[in-house]
C-alpha positions in Angstrom: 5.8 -36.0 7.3 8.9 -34.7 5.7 9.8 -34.6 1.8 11.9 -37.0 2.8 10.2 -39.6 4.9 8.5 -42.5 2.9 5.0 -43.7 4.6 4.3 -47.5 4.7 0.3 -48.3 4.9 0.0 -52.2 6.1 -3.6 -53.1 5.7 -4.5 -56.8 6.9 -6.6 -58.4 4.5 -10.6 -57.6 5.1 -13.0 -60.2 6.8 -13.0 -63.6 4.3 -15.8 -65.9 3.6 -14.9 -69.7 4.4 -16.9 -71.5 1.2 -16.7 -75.5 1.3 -14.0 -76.7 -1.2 -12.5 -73.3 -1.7 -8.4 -73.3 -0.9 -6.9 -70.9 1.5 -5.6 -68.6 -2.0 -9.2 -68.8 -3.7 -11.3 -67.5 -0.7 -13.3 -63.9 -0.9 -14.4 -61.5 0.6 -17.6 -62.0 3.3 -20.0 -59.2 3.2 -18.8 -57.7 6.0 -15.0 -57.5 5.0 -16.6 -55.8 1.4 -18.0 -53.3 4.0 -14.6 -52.8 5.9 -12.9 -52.9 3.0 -14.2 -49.8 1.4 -15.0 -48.4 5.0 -11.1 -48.5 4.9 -10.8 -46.4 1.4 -13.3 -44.1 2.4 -10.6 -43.6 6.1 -7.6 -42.9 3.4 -9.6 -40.5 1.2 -11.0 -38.5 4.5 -6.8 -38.4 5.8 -5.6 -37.9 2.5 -3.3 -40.7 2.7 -3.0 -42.1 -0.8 -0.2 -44.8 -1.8 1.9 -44.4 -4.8 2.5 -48.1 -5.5 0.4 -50.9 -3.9 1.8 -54.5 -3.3 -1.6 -56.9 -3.1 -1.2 -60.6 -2.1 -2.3 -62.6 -5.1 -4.6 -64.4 -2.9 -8.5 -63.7 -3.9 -9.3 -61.8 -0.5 -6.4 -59.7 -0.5 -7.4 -58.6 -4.5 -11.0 -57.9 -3.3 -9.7 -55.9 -0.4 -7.8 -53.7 -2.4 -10.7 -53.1 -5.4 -13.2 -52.2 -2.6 -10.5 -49.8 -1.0 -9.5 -48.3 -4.4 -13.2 -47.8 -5.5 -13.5 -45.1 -2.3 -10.3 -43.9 -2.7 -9.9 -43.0 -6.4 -6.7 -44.3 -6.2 -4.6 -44.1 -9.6 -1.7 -45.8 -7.5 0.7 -48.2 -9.4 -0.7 -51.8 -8.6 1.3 -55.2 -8.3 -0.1 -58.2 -7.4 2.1 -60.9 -5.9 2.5 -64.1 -4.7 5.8 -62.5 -2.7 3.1 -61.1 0.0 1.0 -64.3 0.2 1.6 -66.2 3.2 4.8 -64.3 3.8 6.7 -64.0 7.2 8.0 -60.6 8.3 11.3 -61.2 7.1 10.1 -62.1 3.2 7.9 -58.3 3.2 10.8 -56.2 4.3 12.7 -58.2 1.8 10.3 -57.3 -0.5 9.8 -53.8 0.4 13.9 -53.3 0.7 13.4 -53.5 -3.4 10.9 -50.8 -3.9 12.2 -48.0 -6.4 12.6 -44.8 -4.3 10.0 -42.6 -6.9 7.2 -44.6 -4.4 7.5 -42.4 -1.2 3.6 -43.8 0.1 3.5 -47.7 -0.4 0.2 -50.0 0.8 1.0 -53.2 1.5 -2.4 -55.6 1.5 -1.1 -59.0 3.0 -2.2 -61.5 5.7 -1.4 -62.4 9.4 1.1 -63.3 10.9 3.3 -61.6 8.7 1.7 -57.9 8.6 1.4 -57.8 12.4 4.5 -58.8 12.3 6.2 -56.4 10.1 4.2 -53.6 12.2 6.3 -54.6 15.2 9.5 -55.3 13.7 9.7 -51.9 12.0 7.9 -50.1 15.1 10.8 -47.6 17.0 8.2 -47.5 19.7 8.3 -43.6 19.7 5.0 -43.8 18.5 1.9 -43.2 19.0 1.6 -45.4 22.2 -2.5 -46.1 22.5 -2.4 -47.0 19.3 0.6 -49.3 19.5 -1.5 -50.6 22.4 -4.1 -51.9 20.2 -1.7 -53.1 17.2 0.3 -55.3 20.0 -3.3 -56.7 21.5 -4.5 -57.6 18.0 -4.0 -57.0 14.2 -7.4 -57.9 13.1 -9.2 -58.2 9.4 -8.7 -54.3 8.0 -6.7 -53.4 10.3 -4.0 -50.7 9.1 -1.0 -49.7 10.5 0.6 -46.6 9.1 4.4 -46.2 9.8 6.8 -43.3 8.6 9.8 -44.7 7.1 12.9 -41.9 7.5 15.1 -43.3 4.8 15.1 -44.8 1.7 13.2 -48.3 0.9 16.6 -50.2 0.5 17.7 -49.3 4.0 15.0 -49.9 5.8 15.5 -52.1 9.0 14.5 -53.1 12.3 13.1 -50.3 14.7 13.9 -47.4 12.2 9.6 -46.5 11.1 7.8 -44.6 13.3 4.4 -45.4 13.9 2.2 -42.6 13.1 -1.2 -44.8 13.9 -3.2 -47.6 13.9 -7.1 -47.6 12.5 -9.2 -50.6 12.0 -12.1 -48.8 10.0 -15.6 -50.9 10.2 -18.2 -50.3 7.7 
C-alpha cells in the first residue's frame, strides 16, 4: 500500500443473539459473535491494519462488535456512530464514505448485510485477490471483513476503482 492509497476495512457485524421482544436495532451480541468479534481485533493487531476513523452502525450489535474489536486492538481510532450505516444499501455507504475528510487514509466500516456485501462487490476491480473474492461472492457472513485499497481520494471513490487486497472471517 502506497502513501497514497486509502484502505477501506468492511467488517459485517459479529454473530447476534435473537432475545424475545428485542427490535432488530436493540439486539447484542451472542457469545460466540463476542468471541469473533475480538477474534477479529486480535486478526488487525497481528496485520497491523489499524483504522484511522471508524463508522459503527448505531445498532446495539454493530456497537458491541466494534468495543470487542477495539479492546484487542488498542485502537485510538476516531469513532462515529451512526444511524447512516444501519440498514443501509450499498449506494447510502459509498455515499457516506464519499464524505470522509481525506486526513483518514484507513477507515473500518462496521455495518450489516446486504449492504456491506454489497459495497465489497461494487467497489471490487476484480484484480484482486481471486480465492478470496471466491469466498466474499459465496457468502459475507457475521465478522466477516473485506479489506479493499482505495487509489484515490474518499470523494472520488466509485464503482470498480478498490482493489481487494483480502477477505478474512476470523472465528474465536
Amino acid at each position: 500500500m502506497s502513501d497514497t492509497t486509502r484502505r477501506l476495512l468492511l467488517l459485517r457485524h459479529a454473530k447476534s443473539a435473537w432475545p424475545h421482544g428485542v427490535t432488530d436495532h436493540d439486539r447484542p451480541l451472542a457469545d460466540r459473535g463476542r468471541r469473533d468479534a475480538a477474534a477479529v481485533g486480535q486478526w488487525l493487531a497481528a496485520n497491523r491494519v489499524s483504522p484511522d476513523l471508524v463508522l459503527v452502525s448505531a445498532a446495539q450489535r454493530a456497537r458491541e462488535t466494534w468495543e470487542a474489536v477495539a479492546a484487542e486492538l488498542g485502537s485510538t481510532a476516531e469513532v462515529r456512530v451512526t444511524d447512516e450505516v444501519y440498514d443501509a444499501g450499498a449506494g447510502d455507504l459509498l455515499d457516506v464514505l464519499r464524505d470522509v475528510q481525506e486526513e483518514s487514509p484507513r477507515v473500518l466500516v462496521v455495518g450489516h448485510n446486504p449492504g456491506m456485501e454489497r459495497l465489497a462487490a461494487l467497489l471490487d476491480d476484480g484484480a484482486g485477490a481471486s480465492e478470496d473474492r471466491a469466498r466474499l461472492q459465496a457468502k459475507f457472513p457475521t465478522s466477516g471483513l473485506a479489506v479493499l485499497d482505495v487509489p484515490g481520494p474518499w470523494s472520488a471513490l466509485d464503482p470498480k476503482t478498490c482493489h481487494l487486497a483480502m477477505f478474512v472471517v476470523p472465528r474465536g
